[in-house]
Steps between C-alpha positions, in 0.01 A plus 500: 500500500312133485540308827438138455628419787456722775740312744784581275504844660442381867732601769773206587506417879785754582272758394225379725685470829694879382113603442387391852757623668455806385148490610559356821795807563223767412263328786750508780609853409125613488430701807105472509264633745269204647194603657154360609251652386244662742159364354521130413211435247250241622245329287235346697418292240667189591758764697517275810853455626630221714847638401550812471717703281609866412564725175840637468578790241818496367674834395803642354592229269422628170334503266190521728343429857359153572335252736562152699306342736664350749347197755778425787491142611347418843852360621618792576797418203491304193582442174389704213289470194525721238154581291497695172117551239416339207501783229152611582704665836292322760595538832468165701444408897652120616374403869483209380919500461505736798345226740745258368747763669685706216542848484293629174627810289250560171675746337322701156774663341465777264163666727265331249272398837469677743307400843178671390543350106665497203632888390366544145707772381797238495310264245389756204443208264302277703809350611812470713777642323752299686629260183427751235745751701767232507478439112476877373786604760764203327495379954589873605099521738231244513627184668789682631316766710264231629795226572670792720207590692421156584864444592439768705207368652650172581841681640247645793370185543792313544667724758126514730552439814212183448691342223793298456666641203689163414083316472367677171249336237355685189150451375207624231315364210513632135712817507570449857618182471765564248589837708533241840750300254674826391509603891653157574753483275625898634490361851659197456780573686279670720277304744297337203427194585231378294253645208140387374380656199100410343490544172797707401479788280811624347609164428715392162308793308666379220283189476206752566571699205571231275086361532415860460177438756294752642574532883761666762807440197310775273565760752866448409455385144292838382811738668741262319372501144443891539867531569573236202279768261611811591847419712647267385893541606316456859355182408769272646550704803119507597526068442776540783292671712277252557715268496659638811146415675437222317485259787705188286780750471484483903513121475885478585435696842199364562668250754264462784216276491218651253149375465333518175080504398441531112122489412427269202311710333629824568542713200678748653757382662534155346590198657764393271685884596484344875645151363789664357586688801474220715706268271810683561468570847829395677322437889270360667164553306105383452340552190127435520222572193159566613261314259234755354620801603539841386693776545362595888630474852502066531304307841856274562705783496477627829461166620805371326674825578463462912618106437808670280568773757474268820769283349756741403467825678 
């Protein structure tokens, strides 16, 4: 099968909202078992805290254990902001947000960090196999598994006894970014009240894989042609699979205010992939292109981020 057009086998919006649902239903039946872990790693390498934090592990939702860390706001109770990596799995501290007075959950699905570092026998290849997973799979793990444990993740959250569950923003830069958009649009009818997303991977892949550039695209792009070679009755099903977290897909439910950063010259998740998301955006919205920049974490983000989450949660 030839695909010239990938989007020709991209799920309509009935599909998406069925798809999250579904998603969403699998969270709130998860029973998982939340605990804090006994030794909190500390770094004493710039490891001074003014706000302090703690490392949850998360068990029971399958396929695998894995970790949040979770800063309460000094309130006493607050709203909540919702963290998720870049694909390099990072896992991320934010007084700064914390001082402003939000509750902050980072959550790292899939146990690719852990508090003491990344877990290498998850990455074989050098690399997370999150996106690679989706494609081979035709949807069935991948994006799935790691979209249900952060649902999961934000579920606890939002029913703390510090947070008011109706307050929620999303956040994250590269893959993170498109997962806060992905979390946003599943909690939209759910306490999401705003979402700000740097750089967002898994953004109109289509336009990705028609330039054919080196960067974050190829680790969909490789999986994709391998199915077109030696599958390919699977090739239009594997297209709808990332279509289904394909953030433009999400546009229609994407409803709350969303901030946008596209770096100019970032090669791997291009600027014109952010355009076209923010183009058909149906809310409130802010669309801002950082002149010389790559694909990396952005200085205005969290500055525009705070401004973006003052204002609307």
């Amino acid at each position: 099968m030839n695909v010239t057009d990938p989007r020709e086998y991209y799920p309509d919006a009935q599909d998406v909202d069925a798809w999250q649902a579904e998603i969403l239903s699998q969270a709130e039946a998860a029973r998982p078992k939340i605990r804090v872990l006994e030794e909190q790693p500390y770094d004493f390498r710039m490891g001074v805290r003014h706000t302090g934090g703690l490392y949850l592990a998360v068990e029971g939702v399958p396929p695998c254990t894995f970790y949040c860390f979770w800063q309460r706001c000094p309130a006493g109770r607050g709203p909540l902001l919702v963290h998720v990596p870049g694909y390099g799995a990072e896992m991320s501290a934010h007084p700064e947000l914390v001082a402003d007075g939000y509750n902050v959950l980072h959550v790292n699905p899939l146990g690719y960090a852990t508090p003491q570092g990344p877990d290498e026998s998850k990455r074989p290849n050098g690399t997370w196999p999150v996106l690679p997973d989706t494609v081979r799979s035709l949807g069935q793990e991948g994006y799935a598994d790691w979209l249900r444990q952060a649902a999961v993740a934000a579920l606890w959250g939002r029913r703390h006894k510090a947070v008011d569950g109706e307050r929620l923003g999303f956040f994250g830069t590269s893959q993170g970014g498109g997962g806060a958009l992905l979390l946003a649009s599943m909690f939209r009818e759910h306490g999401a009240r705003a979402v700000a997303a740097d750089v967002a991977f898994l953004t109109d892949l289509p336009l990705s894989y028609s330039t054919r550039k080196p960067g974050a695209g190829s680790l969909a792009f490789d999986p994709i042609e391998e199915i077109g070679r030696e599958r390919p009755d699977d090739l239009a099903a594997a297209w709808r699979a990332l279509g289904m977290v394909d953030t433009t897909c999400h546009a229609h439910r994407l409803t709350m205010p969303t901030l946008l950063l596209a770096g100019a010259d970032d090669q791997s998740c291009p600027a014109a992939t952010i355009r076209s998301l923010f183009d058909v955006l149906p809310g409130t919205r802010s669309y801002t292109e950082v002149e010389d920049q790559g694909h990396a974490y952005t200085t205005p983000f969290l500055h525009m981020a705070r401004a973006w989450f003052r204002l609307h949660v």
